[in-house]
N, C-alpha and C positions, 0 to 999 in steps of 0.2 A: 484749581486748574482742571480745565475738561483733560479728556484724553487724547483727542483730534489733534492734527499738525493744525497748526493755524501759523498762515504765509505772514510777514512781515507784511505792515502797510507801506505806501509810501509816501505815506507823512511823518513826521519827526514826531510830532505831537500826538500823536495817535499810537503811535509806538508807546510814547513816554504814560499814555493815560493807561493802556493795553500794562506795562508793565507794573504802572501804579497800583491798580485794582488784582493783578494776580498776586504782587507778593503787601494786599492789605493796607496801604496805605504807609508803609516803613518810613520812621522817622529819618532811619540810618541812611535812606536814598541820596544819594549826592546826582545834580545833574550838573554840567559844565556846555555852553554853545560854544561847538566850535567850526569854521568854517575852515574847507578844503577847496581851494582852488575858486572861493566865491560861492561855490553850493552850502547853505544851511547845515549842518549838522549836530547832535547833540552825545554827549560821553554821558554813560549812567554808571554808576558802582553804588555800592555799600560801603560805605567806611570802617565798618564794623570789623569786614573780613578780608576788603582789600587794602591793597601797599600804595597810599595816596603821594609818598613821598617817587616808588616805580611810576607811578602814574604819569605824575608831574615831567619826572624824569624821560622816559623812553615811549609815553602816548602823546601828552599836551604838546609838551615841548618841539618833536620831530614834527607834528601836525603844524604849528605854525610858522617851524624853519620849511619847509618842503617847497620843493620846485616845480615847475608841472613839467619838466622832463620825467617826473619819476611817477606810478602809480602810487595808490593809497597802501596797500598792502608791501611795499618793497620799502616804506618807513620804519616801519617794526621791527628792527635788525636785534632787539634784544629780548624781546618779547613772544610770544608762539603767537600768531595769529591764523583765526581761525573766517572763513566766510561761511555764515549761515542762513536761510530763509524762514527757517520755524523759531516761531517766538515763544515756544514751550522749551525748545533748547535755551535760548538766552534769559531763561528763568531760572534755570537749573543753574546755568552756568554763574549768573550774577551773583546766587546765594552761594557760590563756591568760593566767589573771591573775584571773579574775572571783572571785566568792565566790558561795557558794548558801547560800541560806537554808529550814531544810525545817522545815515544823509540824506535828505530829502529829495522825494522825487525817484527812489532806487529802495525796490524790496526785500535788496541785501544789504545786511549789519554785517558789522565785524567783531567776533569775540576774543579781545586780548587778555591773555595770562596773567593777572596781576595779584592774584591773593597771596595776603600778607600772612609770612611765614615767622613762627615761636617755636624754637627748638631749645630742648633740654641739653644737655652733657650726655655723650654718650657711653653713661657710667653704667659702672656693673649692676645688674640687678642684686636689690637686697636680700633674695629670698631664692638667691641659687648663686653665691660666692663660692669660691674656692681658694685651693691655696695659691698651684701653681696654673698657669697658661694664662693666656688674655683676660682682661679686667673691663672688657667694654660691654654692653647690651645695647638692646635695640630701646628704641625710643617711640614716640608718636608719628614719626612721617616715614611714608614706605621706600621715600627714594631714597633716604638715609640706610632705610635698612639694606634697600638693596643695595645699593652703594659696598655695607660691610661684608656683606655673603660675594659681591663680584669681587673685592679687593682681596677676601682670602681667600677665593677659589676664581682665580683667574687660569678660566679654560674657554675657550669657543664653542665645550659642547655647554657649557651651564646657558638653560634657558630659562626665562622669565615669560611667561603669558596669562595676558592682562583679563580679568572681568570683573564686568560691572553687574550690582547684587543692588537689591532692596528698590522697593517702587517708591515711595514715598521719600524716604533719604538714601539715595544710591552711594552706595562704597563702592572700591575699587576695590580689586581683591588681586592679588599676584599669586602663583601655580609657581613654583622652582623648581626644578629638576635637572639632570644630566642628563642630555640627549641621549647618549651612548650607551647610558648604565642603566636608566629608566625604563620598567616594562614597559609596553605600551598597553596590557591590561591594565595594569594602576593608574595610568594616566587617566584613562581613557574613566574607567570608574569615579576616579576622582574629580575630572571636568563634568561628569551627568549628576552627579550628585550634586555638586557647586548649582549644574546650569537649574536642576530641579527644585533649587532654594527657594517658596512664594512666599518669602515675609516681607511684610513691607517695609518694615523698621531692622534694621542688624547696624546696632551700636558695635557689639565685639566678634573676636573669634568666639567667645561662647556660643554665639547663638549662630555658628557656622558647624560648631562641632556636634552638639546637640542635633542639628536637620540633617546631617551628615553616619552618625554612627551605626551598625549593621545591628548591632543589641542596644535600645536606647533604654532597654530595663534592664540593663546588667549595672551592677557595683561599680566595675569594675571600666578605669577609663578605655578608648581606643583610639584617642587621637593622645600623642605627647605634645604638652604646649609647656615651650621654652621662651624666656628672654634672651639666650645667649644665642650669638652671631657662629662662633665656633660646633655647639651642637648641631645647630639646623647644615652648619657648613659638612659637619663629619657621616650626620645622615644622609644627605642629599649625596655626597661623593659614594656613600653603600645602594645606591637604588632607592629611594626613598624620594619624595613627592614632599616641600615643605610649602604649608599656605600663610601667606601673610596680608593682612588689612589695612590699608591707612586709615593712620588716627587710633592704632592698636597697637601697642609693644610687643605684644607676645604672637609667637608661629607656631601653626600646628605641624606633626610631621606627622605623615601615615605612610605605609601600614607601620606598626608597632607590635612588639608581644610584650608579654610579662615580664621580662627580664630587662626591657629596655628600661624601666623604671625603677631601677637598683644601679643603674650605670652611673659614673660621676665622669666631667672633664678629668680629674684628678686622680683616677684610673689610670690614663693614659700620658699622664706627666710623672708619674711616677716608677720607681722599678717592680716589677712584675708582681716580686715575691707579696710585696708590702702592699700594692693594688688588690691579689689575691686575695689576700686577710683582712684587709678591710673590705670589701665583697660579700665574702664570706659573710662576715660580723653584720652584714644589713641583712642578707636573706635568714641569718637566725632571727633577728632582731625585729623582721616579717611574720615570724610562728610566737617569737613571744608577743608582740603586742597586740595578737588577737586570740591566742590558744591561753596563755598566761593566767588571766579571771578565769575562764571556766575550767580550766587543771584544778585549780584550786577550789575553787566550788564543787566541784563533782567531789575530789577527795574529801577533803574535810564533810561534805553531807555523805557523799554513801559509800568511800573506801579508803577512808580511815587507815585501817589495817594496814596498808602498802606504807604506811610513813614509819620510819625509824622511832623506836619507845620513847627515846628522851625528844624529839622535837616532837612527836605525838601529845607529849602531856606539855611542851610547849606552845603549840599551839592551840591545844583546849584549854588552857588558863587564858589566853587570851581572848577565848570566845567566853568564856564564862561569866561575864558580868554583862556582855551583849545582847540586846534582848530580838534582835533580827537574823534572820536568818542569813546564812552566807551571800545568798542571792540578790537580796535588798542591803545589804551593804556595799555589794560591788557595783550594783545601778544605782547608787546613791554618789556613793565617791565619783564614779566615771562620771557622770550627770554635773557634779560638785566640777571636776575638773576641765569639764567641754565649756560651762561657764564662763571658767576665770582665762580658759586661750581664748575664748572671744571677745573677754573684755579686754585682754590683754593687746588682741587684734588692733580692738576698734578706738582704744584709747592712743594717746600721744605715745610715744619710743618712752621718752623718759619714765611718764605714768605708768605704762603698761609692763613694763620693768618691775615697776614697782607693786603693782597689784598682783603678777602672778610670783613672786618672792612671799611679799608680806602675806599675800593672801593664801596661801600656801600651806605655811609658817602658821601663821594665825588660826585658819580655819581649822586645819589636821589636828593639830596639839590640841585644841579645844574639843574638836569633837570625838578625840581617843579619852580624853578627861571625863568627858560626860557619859560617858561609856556608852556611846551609838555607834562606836565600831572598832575594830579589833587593832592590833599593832601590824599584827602580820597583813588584813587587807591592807592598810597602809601603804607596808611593804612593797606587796603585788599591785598597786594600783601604780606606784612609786615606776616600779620599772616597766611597766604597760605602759606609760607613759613616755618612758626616756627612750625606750623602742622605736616609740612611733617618730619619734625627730631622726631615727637616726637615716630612714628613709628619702632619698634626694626629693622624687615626687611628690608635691602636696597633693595633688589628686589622689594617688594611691595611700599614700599616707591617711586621706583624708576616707577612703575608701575602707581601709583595713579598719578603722576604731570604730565605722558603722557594722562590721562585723564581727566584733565583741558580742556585741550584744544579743542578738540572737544564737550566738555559741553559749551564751553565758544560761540565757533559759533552756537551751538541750538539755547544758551540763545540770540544771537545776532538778529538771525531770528526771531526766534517764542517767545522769551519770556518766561514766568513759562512754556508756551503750551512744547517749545523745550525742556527745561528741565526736563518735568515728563514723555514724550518721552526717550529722553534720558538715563534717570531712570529705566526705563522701559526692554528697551534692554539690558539695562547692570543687571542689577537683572534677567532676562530670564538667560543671558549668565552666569552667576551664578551659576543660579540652574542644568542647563545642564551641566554644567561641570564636569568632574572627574578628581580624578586623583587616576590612576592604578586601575580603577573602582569602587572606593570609591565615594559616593556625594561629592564634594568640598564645598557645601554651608549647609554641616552637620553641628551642628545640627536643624538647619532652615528648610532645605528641603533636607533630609526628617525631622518632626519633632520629638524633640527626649527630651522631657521634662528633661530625667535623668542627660544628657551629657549638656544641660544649665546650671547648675551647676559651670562650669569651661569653661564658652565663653563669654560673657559677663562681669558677675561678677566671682570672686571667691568665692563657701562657703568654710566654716572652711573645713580642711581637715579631722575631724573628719565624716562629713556630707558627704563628696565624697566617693561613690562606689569605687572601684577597676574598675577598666578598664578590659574590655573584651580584645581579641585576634582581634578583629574588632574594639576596639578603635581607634580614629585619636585623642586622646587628647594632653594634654601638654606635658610639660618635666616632668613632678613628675612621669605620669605614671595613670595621677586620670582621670575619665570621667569626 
C-alpha cells in the first residue's frame, strides 16, 4: 500500500479490484451484493477476523428490511458506523475485523464494527497469585481491561486516552490516570515518549517499554508490568500513569522506584505486623540471592580466617577432593541451574515440574558424587536460588541473578575488596537512576523519612499519609 490518501472510486467494482490487489489476493475475502433503495452496492469482509453471524445479523439483514424514510447510516443501530473517503482506511480497517459497505455511483463507503471477538476467563494470572484480594487479571482485549480498572475505580476523574502506535500493524494503546492526582509532568512525558515510538511492528508492551525507558542499559527495570487489575488500579489512584495495549494482558505503570518491586497485593490484605516481615524477608532475600556466591567465594579463596575452626575444616574437607576452583563451581552450578528454570519454563506444567525436581535431584547428587563440586556450593547455590523466587517481580528477579555473576568474579579477584567495589557501583548506579525523572532509589536518595513508612516495612495503614500526585508508592495508593 502507497502512502497517499487515495479517494474511493465510484465504482463498486473498482473499489472491490482496489481492495483485492492491496490486501494480495486473500482467500479469506468474502463479498456480498447488496442493494439499497435500488442503487448497486457491494459488503466486503474477512471471515477470518470478522463476526459473519453480526454481519448477517445487524448489516445484511437491516440493509434489506429498510425503508426509504430512513438514510443508510440510521440502519446500523447496533453496530459503530463509520463514513469514509480514503481507501487506505478501509484497508486497515477490514484486516481489523470491520466490513465496508460501497454503493455505486458515491465516493463514500461505510465502515461497520464487525470483528469477531475470542475472549479468555478473566482469571488470575499464574505468575503473580496471591493469597488474599481479587483473583481476576487482564486478558487480551483492552476494553475488558478497561472495563476492570473503571469498575474498581469508579471515579470521574479516572481518565483513559487513546493512541494509536505502529505503521505497519497499528495498536491502540490506552494512557490511565487520575485527572486530579496525576502530574501533568508525567503525563505529559509519558504521551511524548508513546507519540516518539517509530517502530513499525509493536506486538507487546515490551516493545513500548524498551522505546520508552530513561536508562535502556541499566539491569535494572523502569516500567512495572503487572497482569493484575488491582495493582494498576492501586498505582494509578497514588499518581501514577498505567499503559495498556490491545491484544496484551499485561500494563505498564510509571514512574516506579526500587522498592515498588518488593511490594505484593498481599501486603495490604494483610495485618501490618505480618506484611512487615514478610517485606522484610524479600529485601534480605534481594542481598542473598546476589551477594550469597561471591560471600562465599571471596571467603573460602582469600579470608578463610573469618570462619569459625570447626566449619573451617568443614568446609575444606568439602573442597578437598574438588579439583576447581570456588569460582568455576559457582558459574557452573548457576549456569547448571538457569538451564533447568528454562527448561522448566518452556516445557508443559506437568513436565516442567518434573524436570526441575528430578533434575535437581539427579544432577546435584551426581555431580557432588563425582567430585566436581563441593556440598557446601551446593548449599549456597541451593538458597541463591530460593531467594530469587521469593521476589514478586520477575523482571527484578530476573535482573538480580544477572548480577551474581559479575559480583561472583570481584569476589574471585579481589575478594571482600571486589565486592564492596562492586557495591559501590551498583548503589551509585542506583541512586543516578530515574525513571520518567523520578529518583528510582526513592525514598533513600533522595531521603524521604515520610515515604519509609511503606519500603521497607509497612506501618499500620492508619499511620500512612495519603500519597501525594508525586507519590511512586505501592498499590494501596499510601506513601
Amino acid at each position: 500500500m502507497n502512502n497517499k490518501n487515495t479517494t474511493a472510486f465510484s465504482s463498486v467494482h473498482q473499489n472491490k479490484e482496489y481492495m483485492e490487489h492491496a490486501l494480495f489476493q486473500p482467500s479469506d475475502m468474502k463479498t456480498r451484493d447488496l442493494e439499497f433503495r435500488g442503487i448497486p452496492g457491494m459488503l466486503l469482509y474477512l471471515e477470518s477476523v470478522a463476526d459473519s453471524e453480526l454481519i448477517e445479523q445487524n448489516v445484511i439483514t437491516p440493509i434489506n428490511r429498510s425503508r426509504d424514510d430512513k438514510e443508510l447510516s440510521e440502519l446500523f443501530t447496533a453496530v459503530d458506523c463509520k463514513q469514509e473517503t480514503d481507501l487506505e482506511k478501509a484497508v486497515i480497517s477490514i484486516v481489523q475485523g470491520d466490513c465496508i459497505y460501497f454503493l455505486e455511483g458515491q465516493s463514500e463507503f461505510y465502515t461497520l464494527s464487525t470483528s469477531a471477538k475470542y475472549f479468555r476467563s478473566v482469571a488470575e494470572p499464574e505468575n503473580e497469585s496471591i493469597i488474599r484480594g481479587p483473583h481476576n487479571g487482564f486478558i487480551e482485549s483492552l476494553k475488558v481491561n478497561l472495563f476492570q480498572i473503571r469498575k474498581t475505580v469508579s471515579s470521574p476523574n479516572l481518565t483513559v486516552r487513546y493512541l494509536e502506535l505502529g505503521g505497519s500493524t497499528p495498536k491502540q494503546i490506552a494512557m490511565v490516570y487520575m485527572q486530579d492526582i496525576a502530574s501533568e509532568d508525567i503525563l505529559n512525558k509519558v504521551e511524548k515518549r508513546l507519540k516518539n515510538i517509530s517502530l513499525e511492528t509493536i506486538l507487546t508492551t515490551g516493545y513500548l517499554q524498551e522505546a520508552m525507558e530513561d536508562n535502556p542499559y541499566s539491569i535494572f527495570p523502569q516500567h512495572l508490568s503487572t497482569e493484575r487489575p488491582d495493582i494498576v488500579c492501586g498505582h494509578v489512584l497514588a499518581g501514577h500513569v498505567a499503559i495498556l495495549m490491545d491484544g496484551d494482558p499485561t500494563a505498564l505503570v510509571v514512574p516506579v522506584n526500587f522498592f515498588t518491586f518488593f511490594k505484593s497485593p498481599d501486603d495490604y490484605s494483610n495485618r501490618w505486623m505480618i506484611s512487615s516481615f514478610v517485606r522484610f524477608i524479600r529485601l534480605i532475600s534481594f542481598i542473598v540471592a546476589f551477594q550469597l556466591p561471591a560471600m562465599y567465594i571471596a571467603t573460602v579463596a582469600f579470608h578463610s580466617s573469618v570462619l569459625p575452626l570447626q566449619l573451617f575444616f568443614t568446609v575444606q574437607g568439602s573442597l578437598t577432593r574438588v579439583p576447581f576452583p570456588p569460582v568455576v563451581e559457582a558459574m557452573v552450578l548457576e549456569l547448571i541451574f538457569e538451564l533447568l528454570r528454562e527448561a522448566g519454563l518452556r516445557l508443559p506444567n506437568r513436565v516442567g515440574q518434573t524436570i526441575g525436581i528430578v533434575g535437581g535431584l539427579v544432577i546435584g547428587d551426581a555431580i557432588v558424587k563425582a567430585g566436581l563440586i563441593s556440598y557446601t556450593m551446593i548449599i549456597v547455590v541451593a538458597l541463591t536460588a530460593i531467594a530469587s523466587f521469593l521476589i514478586p517481580s520477575n523482571e527484578m528477579s530476573s535482573s538480580i541473578r544477572m548480577l551474581r555473576f559479575p559480583l561472583m568474579l570481584a569476589a574471585a579477584i579481589f575478594g571482600y575488596i571486589g565486592i564492596s567495589f562492586g557495591l559501590t557501583i551498583l548503589f551509585i548506579h542506583l541512586v543516578k537512576l530515574e525513571s520518567f525523572g523520578k529518583p528510582y532509589f526513592k525514598p533513600l536518595a533522595p531521603l524521604k523519612f515520610r515515604s519509609l513508612k511503606d519500603s521497607f516495612i509497612r506501618f499500620p495503614m492508619w499511620s500512612i499519609r495519603r500519597s501525594n500526585k508525586n507519590n511512586s508508592g505501592p498499590q494501596s495508593g499510601h506513601k
